[in-house]
N, C-alpha and C positions, 0 to 999 in steps of 0.2 A: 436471491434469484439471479439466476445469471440474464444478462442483458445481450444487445447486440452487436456489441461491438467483444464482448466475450466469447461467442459463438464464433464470428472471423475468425479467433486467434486460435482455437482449437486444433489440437493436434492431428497433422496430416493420418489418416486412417493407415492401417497397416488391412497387405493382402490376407483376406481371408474366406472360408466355405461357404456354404450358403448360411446365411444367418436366420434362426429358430423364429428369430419376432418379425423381421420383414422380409425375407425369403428373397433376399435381395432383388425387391422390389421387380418378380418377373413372377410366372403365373407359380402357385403351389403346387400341381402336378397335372398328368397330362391328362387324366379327366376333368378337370377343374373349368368352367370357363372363366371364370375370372379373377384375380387375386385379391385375394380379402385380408385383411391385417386387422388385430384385435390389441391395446397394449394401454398399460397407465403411465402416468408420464416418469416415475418411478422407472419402470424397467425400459423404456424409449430412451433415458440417459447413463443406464447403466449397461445399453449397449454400444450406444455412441461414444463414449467416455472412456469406460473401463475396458470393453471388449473389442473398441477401435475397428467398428462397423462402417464402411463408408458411405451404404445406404440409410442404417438408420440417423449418420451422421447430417445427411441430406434433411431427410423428415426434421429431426432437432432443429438445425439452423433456420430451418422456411420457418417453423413454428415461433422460434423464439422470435425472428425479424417481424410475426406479425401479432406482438404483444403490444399492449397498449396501457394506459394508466387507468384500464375498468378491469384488467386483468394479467391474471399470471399464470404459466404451463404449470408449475411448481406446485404452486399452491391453491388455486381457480379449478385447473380439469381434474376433473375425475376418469374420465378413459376417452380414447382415441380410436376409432375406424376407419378404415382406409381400404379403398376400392382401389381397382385398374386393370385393362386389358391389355395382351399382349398384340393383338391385332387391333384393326379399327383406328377411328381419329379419337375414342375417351381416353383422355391424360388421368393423370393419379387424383386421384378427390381423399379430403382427409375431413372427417370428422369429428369435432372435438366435442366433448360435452361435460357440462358444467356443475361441481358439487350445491350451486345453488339452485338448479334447477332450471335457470335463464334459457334462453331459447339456444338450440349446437349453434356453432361455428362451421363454415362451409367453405375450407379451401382447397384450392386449383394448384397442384405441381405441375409446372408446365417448361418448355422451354424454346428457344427463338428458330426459325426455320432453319437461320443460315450456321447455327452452332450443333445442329443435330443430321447425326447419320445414322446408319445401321448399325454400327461397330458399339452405337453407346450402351452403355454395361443394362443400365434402368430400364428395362423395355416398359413398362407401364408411365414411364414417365414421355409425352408426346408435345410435338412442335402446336406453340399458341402462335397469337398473332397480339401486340400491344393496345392499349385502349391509347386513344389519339389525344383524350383531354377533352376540352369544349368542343363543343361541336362548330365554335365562330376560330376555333384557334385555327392556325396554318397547317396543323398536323390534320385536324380533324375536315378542313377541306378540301383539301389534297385527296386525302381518302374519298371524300363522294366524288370529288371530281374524275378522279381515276374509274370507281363504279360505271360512271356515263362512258367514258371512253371505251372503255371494254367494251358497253354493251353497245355501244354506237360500232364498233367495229365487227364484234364476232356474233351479236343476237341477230333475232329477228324480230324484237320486238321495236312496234310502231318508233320513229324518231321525235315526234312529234314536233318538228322543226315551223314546218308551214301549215296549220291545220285552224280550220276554221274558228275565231275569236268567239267566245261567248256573247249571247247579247247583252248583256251589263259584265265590266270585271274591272278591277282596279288598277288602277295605274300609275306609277310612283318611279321616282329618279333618283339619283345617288344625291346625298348630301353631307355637307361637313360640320353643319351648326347644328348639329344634336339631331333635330325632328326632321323627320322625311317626309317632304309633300306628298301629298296620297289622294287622290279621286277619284270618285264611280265616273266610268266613261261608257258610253253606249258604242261598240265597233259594229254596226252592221254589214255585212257582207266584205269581213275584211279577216286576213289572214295574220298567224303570227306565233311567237312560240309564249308559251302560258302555264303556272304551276296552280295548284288546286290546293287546299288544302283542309283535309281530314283532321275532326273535331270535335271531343263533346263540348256541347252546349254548356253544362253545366244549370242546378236550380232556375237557374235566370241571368239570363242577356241583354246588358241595357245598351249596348249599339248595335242596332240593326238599322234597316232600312225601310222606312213607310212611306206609303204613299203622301203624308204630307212633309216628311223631309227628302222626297227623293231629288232636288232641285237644289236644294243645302248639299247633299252629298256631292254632287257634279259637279259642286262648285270647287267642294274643297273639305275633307274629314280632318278635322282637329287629331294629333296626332297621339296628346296625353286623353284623348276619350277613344279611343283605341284598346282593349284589351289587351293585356301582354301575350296572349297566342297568338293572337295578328298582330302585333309589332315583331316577335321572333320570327312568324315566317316572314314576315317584309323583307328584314334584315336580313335574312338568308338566303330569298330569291335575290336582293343586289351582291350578294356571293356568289353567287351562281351566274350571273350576269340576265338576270328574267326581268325583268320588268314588267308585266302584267301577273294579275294573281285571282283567282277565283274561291268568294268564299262565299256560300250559300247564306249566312247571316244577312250578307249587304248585297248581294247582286241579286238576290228576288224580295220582291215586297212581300213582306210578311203578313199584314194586313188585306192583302188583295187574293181573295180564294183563285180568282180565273190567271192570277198570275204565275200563281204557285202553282197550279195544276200543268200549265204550259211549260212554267221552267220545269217542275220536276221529271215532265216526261221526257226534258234534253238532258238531263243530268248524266245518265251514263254515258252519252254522247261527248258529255263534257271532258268528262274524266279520261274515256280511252283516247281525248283528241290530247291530252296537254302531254305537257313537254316533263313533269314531273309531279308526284302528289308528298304534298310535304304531313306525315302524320303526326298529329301530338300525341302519340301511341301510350305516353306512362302519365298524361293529363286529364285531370278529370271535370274542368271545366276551362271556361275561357278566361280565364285569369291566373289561370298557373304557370300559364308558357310552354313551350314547347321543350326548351332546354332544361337537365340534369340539375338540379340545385347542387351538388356536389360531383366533380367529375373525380373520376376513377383511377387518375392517374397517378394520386400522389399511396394511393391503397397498392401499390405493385413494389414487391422486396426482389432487388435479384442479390444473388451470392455464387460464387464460386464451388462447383464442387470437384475431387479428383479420383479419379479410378482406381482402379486398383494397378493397374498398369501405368500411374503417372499420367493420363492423360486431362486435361484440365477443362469443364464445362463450366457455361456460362448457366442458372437453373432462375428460375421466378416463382414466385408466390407471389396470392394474392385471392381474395375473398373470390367465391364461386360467383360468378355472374349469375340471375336467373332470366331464363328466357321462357315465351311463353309456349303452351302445348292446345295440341286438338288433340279430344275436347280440351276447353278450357278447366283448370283448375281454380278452388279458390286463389288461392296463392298470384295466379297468372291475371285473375280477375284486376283483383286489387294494383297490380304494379301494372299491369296494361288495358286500363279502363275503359279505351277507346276501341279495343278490340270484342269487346261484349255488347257493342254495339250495332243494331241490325242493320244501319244507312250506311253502315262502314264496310261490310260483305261485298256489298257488289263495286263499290269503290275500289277496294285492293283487287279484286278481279282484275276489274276492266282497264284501269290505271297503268300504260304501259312499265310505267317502275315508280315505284314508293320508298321514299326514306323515313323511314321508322327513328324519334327522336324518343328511346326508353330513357327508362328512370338510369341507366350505368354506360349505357354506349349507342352509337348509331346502327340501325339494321337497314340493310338494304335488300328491295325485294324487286325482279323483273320476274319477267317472262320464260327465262331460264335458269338463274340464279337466287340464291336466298345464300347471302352471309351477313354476320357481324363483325364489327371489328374485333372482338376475343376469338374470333373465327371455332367458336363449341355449338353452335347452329345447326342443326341439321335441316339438310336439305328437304326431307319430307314436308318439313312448317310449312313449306313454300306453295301459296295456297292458290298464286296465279299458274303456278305451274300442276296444280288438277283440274285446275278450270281453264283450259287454252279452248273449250266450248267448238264452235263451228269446225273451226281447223283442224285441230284435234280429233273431232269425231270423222273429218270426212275421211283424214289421212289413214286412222286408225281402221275403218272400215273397208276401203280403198284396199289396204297393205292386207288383208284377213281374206278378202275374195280374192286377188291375183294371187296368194298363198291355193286358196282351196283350187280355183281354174287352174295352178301348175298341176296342183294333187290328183286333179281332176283325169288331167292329160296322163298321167302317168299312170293311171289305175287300167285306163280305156286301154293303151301299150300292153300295161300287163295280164290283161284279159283279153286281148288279142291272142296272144304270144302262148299263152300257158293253157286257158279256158275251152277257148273256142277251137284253140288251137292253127295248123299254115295248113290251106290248097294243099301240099306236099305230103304232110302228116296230121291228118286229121285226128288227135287223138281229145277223150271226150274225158276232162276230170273231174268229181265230183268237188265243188268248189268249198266246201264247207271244210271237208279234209283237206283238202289240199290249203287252206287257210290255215286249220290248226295242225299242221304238222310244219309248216314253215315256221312260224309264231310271228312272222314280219311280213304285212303284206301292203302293198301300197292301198288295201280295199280298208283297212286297220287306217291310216293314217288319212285317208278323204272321210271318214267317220269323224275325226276327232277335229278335223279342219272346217266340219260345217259352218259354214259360217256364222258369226253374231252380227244380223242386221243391224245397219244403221238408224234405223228406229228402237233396238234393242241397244246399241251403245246411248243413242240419247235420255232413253228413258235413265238408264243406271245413271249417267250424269245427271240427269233432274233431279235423281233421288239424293243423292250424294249431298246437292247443291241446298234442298228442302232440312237433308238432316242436319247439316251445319248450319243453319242458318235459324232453323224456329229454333231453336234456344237465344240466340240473342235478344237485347234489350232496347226497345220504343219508348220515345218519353210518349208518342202518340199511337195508342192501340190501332186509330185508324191505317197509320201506316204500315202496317204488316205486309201488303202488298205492292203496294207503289215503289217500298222501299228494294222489292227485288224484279222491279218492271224493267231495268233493262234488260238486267238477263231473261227473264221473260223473252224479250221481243225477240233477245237473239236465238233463243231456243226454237222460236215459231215454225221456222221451215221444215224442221225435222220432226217436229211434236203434233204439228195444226193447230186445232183453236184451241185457244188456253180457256178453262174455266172455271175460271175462282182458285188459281193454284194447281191445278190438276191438268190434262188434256184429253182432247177426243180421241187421239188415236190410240192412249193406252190409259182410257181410264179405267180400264177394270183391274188392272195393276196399281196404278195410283190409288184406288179408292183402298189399298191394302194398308195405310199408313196405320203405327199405332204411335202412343202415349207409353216409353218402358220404366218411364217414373215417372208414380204420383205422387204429387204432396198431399199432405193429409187435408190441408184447407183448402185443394184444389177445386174452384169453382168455375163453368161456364162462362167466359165473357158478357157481364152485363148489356153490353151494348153490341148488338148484331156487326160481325166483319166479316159474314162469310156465310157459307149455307154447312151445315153439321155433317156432311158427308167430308169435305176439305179442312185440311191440316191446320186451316188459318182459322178454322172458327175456334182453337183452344190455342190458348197463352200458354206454352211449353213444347219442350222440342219431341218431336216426331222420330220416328226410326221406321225402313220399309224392311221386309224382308226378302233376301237377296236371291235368294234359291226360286223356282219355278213354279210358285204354288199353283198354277193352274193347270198344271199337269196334275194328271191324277197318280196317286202312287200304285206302284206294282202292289199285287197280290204273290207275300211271300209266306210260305208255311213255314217258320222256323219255330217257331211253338205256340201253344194255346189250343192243339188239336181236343184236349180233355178237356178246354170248358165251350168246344164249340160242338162235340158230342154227349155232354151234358144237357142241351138244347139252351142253355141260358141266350147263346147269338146267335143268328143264323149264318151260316156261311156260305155268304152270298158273293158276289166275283162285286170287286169295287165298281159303281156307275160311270157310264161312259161319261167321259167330257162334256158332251154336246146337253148332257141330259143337267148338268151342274151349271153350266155357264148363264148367266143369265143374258138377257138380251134387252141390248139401250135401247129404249124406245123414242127418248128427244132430251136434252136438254140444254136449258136456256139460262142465261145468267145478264144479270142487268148492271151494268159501272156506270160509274158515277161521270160525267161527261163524258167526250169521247176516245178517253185511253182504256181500249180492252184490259189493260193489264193493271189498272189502280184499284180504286176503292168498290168495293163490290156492294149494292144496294141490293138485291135480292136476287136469287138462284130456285131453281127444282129441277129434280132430276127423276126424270119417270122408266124405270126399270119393270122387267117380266121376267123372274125367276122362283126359287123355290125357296117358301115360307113356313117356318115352323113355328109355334109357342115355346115359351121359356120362363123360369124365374131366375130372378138376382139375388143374391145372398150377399153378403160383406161375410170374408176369410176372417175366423176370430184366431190371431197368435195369444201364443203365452204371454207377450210382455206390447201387446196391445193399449197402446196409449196415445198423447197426441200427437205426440215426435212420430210414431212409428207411421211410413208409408201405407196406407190402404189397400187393399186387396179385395178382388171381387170373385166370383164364379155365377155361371149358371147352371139352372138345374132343369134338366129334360125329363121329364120322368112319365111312371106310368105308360110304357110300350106294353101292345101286348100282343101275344103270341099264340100259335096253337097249343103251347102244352103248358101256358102260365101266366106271370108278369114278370116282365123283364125290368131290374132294378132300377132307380134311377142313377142317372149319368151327371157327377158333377165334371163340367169342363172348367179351369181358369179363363180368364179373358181380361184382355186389356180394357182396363176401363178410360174413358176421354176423362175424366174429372171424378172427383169424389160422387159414387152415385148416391154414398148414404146421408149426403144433405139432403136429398130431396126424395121424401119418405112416398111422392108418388110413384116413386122406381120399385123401391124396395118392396111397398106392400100389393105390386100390381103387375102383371103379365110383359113379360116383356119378348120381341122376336128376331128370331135368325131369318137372316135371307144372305143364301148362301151363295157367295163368290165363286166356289168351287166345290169340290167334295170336303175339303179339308177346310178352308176358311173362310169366317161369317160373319157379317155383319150385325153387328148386336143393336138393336131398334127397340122406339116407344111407338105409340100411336098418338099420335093427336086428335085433338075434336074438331079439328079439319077434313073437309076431304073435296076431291073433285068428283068430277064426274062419274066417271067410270074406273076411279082407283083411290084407296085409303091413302091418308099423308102422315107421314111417320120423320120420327129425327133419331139419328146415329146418336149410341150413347157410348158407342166401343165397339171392340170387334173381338174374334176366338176364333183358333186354330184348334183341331183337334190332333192329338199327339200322334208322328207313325207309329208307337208299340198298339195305340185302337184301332187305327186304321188298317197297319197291315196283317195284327196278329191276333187281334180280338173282333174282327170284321165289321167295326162299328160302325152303320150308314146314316148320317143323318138325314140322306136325302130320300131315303124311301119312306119316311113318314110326312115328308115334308108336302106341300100343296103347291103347284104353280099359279101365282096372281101374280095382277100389275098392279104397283105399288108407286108411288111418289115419294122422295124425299127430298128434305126442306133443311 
């Protein structure tokens, strides 16, 4: 087996065509998007070697420098993959996979910013950036330190210099004799600059703060009864030069409901006032620490490689970093555990910048930036930067009207001028024509510029903020809410009253959430968090849909005229708007002390729309088992007509949870009340009721498809009944 220091010695490549196995490493042809390379390690050195390839010469050397004593290119792979773009910031990814079947290998060709130009031969080969080592090393501070400076100079995000102290937060000094003093201090009405630091919990946390040691803590916290995720962040705020630190474990009594309630409604306050939040983002509990058990730098081979033209690069290998994705992946779960976390969402939000300490390097996250130190990050991750919330929305809506008001001005000009025509030459155009025979008309571009209200950007951002979030994980179901109250409060101006999740000013969009995976044992939260109309009463992530549903769809005749003069449908012009919409009649929602936006004790929402019968079925597949995800329909049946029966209609529908646990679903009436022409809210009834309205609970909801709606003229609302209804 040749080694690495054999590889070095290997004969300068001699100039040659494009090579058959790695197409010297630029795209395979111009429809291609991207270069793909296929080879065993057999023909990868019989091109390097014998055919004196200087790309394939490349791939060999990276390969063999990242051999180890668990393996050999020779003898271990069985074949090789290899990606790469000629455009974009993706460098070369190489794939190796293994005759034993062991899990592939995932490495990075990369090379340094200041050794790469245009001229170089490898285009799929792209500029990295080094991993720094520990994150306490000199390399690896430098680097955050630099992070703040930029963003102290060129952002705008908050400085967090002089902002208001927390009322409990820790406070500790540099020391030399090992352990660092450390005490809960109370700062009332006093200023200062403060890190925060993001966490899971972990099984169980045996230092926290109670009310009968809160007076022990003041005095003074023992340093080896410390967890080691609060000794690494300590240690890393006196890097930073911080000196106060805020960690939710010891600055609220755990023990004390009325304490927890008060701090947790400051919490967001907390976090957008400090000065940084330190993440243990690849930690899965408070004894892991924050810091990498192995840092990354000794895993990085560089070599020499030379052109065909004599020219001489410096190149790198080195195992593929993984970062993590929205949504999250299993994969992404497991190595950034802190990110599945649902108290952690609205923290990276509001948190003017966050250092990310993963399991391979530091990531840094502001208000306008997201990189890592491998710099393979894409900016999209950047999850402060979808949520800039208030700002964001006013400027967005703001920048959208003075666009349509210029459009506006220029429409009125050219309907002056053209239309209406001058005093001088009153000529009269038929404006329709004269629209489409120019094909460009300023009356064409004030259409497409109507504005999207700022109550329509904020609802998209609620939604956004609801779909990433109900999938994350609570060690406390009660917190489903409280855990996104700050953003809550900041959404209020734009939204009005929040309720249970949802708002008044667009709940009949909100009430549109669905469930797009069920698991098969998915069951209703045992313990009430919410009323069955809102996203928060089911444990699982939500999805809205984005399009217009409460517009009604066009009536278009593109086919189905033969089975609408068969008489099976009637062809009836789709129901007006006004006639589908239902109408709120009140709703009321009761929290638990006085923060609107935390734990919800009981809700009802009393609607008057249009109500029809139905049954539920469970979808049987072929290979229906207990793995397989669940599936429902309902079934409308029995319409009837002047010239027969009209068949019945199964629709799909999302269901909130497994409906065929609970065989009262299955073997018993269930109903639509319908949000629009097109989608419904799928209801039980309860042996409740008020006064002058039945009380029913959401069991899922159903869209019916445009080819029924607009080609088979399918109405559900003309057999439907208008009542006033409650839901619970």
């Amino acid at each position: 087996m040749l080694r690495c220091h054999q590889v070095i010695a290997f004969c300068p490549p001699v100039r040659m065509s494009t090579c058959e196995l790695c197409h010297t490493l630029v795209i395979n042809a111009e429809d291609s998007a991207r270069l793909s390379l296929e080879f065993t390690p057999d023909e990868l050195q019989k091109s390097a070697l014998i055919n004196k390839c200087s790309s394939c010469d490349i791939l060999l050397k990276g390969i063999f420098l990242m051999q180890d004593d668990t393996w050999s290119f020779a003898k271990d792979a069985s074949k090789v993959y290899g990606y790469g773009y000629p455009t974009g910031a993706d460098t070369l990814i190489l794939e190796i996979y293994f005759c034993d079947g062991r899990p592939r290998l995932m490495l990075e060709i990369f090379c340094l910013a200041d050794n790469y130009s245009d001229s170089m031969p490898w285009k799929s080969i792209k500029p990295r950036t080094r991993i720094n080592g520990h994150p306490l090393s000199e390399a690896g501070t430098r680097w955050v330190k630099s992070r703040l400076d930029h963003c102290f100079k060129h952002h705008v995000c908050s400085n967090g210099l002089n902002k208001p102290l927390p009322a409990r937060i820790l406070a500790f000094e540099r020391s030399h004799e090992g352990e660092i003093p450390v005490k809960l201090v109370e700062k009332p009405n006093e200023s200062g600059r403060y890190a925060v630091l993001s966490h899971c919990w972990g099984s169980q946390l045996s230092c926290t703060t109670m009310t009968d040691n809160l007076s022990n803590m003041m005095q003074g916290i023992s340093w080896i009864k410390l967890p080691q995720t609060f000794q690494d962040a300590i240690r890393y705020c006196l890097e930073l030069g911080i000196f106060y630190l805020w960690i939710d474990a010891l600055c609220i009594l755990q023990d004390d409901k009325n304490d927890w309630q008060i701090e947790s409604a400051r919490m967001a306050d907390i976090y957008q006032n400090s000065y940084i939040s330190l993440a243990a983002t690849s930690s899965d509990c408070s004894t892991s620490g924050c810091f990498p058990k192995q840092p990354m730098t000794d895993a990085e081979r560089s070599f020499e490689a030379v052109s065909a033209t004599g020219e001489v690069y410096q190149i790198l290998i080195r195992r593929q970093l993984s970062h993590w994705s929205a949504p999250p992946t299993n994969l992404s779960r497991r190595n950034n555990p802190l990110l599945s976390r649902g108290w952690v969402f609205q923290e990276r939000v509001l948190a003017p910048r966050i250092l990310h300490f993963c399991n391979q390097e530091l990531v840094w996250e502001c208000g306008e930036q997201t990189c890592c130190e491998c710099g393979s990050l894409p900016e999209s991750q950047n999850l402060k930067m979808q949520f800039a919330l208030a700002t964001r929305l006013k400027s967005e809506s703001e920048l959208v009207e003075n666009e349509y008001e210029n459009a506006q001005e220029r429409f009125d000009q050219w309907h002056t001028r053209y239309i209406r025509g001058s005093d001088s030459d009153p000529i009269k155009i038929d404006e329709a024509r004269f629209v489409a025979n120019l094909g460009y008309s300023p009356l064409k571009e004030l259409f497409e510029l109507a504005p999207k209200s700022r109550l329509d950007l904020a609802v998209d951002q609620w939604h956004h903020i609801v779909e990433q979030y109900s999938p994350l994980a609570l060690t406390k179901d009660g917190d489903r809410l409280p855990a996104l109250s700050g953003l809550a409060e900041r959404m209020a101006p734009f939204l009005g009253k929040y309720l249970a999740g949802l708002w008044d000013k667009s709940l009949l969009r909100d009430l549109t959430w669905r469930v797009d995976k069920l698991d098969p044992g998915h069951r209703r939260p045992p313990k009430y968090r919410g009323p069955s109309w809102s996203w928060v009463s089911v444990n699982t992530g939500v999805s809205f849909w984005t399009e217009a549903e409460m517009t009604p769809v066009s009536v278009l005749r593109r086919f189905g005229e033969d089975v609408i003069r068969s008489g099976i449908y009637t062809p009836t012009a789709m129901p007006a708007q006004d006639t589908a919409t239902p109408n709120i009649v009140s709703v009321e929602v009761r929290t638990e002390g006085k923060n609107p936006y935390g734990v919800v004790l009981s809700a009802i929402l009393v609607v008057e729309g249009l109500l029809r019968p139905a049954w539920v079925s469970k979808v049987i597949t072929t290979f229906d088992d207990l793995s397989t995800p669940p599936s429902f329909e309902v079934i409308i049946g029995n319409l009837t007509q002047d010239n027969g029966l009209v068949p019945s209609l199964r629709l799909p529908i999302f269901a909130d949870f497994a409906l065929n646990n609970d065989p009262k679903i299955l073997h018993g009436p269930v109903y639509l009340f319908m949000l629009s022409s097109e989608v419904g809210l799928v209801l039980i009834k309860t042996s409740m009721a008020m006064r002058d309205a039945s009380i029913y609970q959401r069991i899922g909801i159903m869209r019916v498809s445009h080819i029924l709606m607009e080609s088979y003229r399918i109405d559900l609302l003309k057999s439907s009944t208008r009542v006033k209804i409650a839901i619970i």
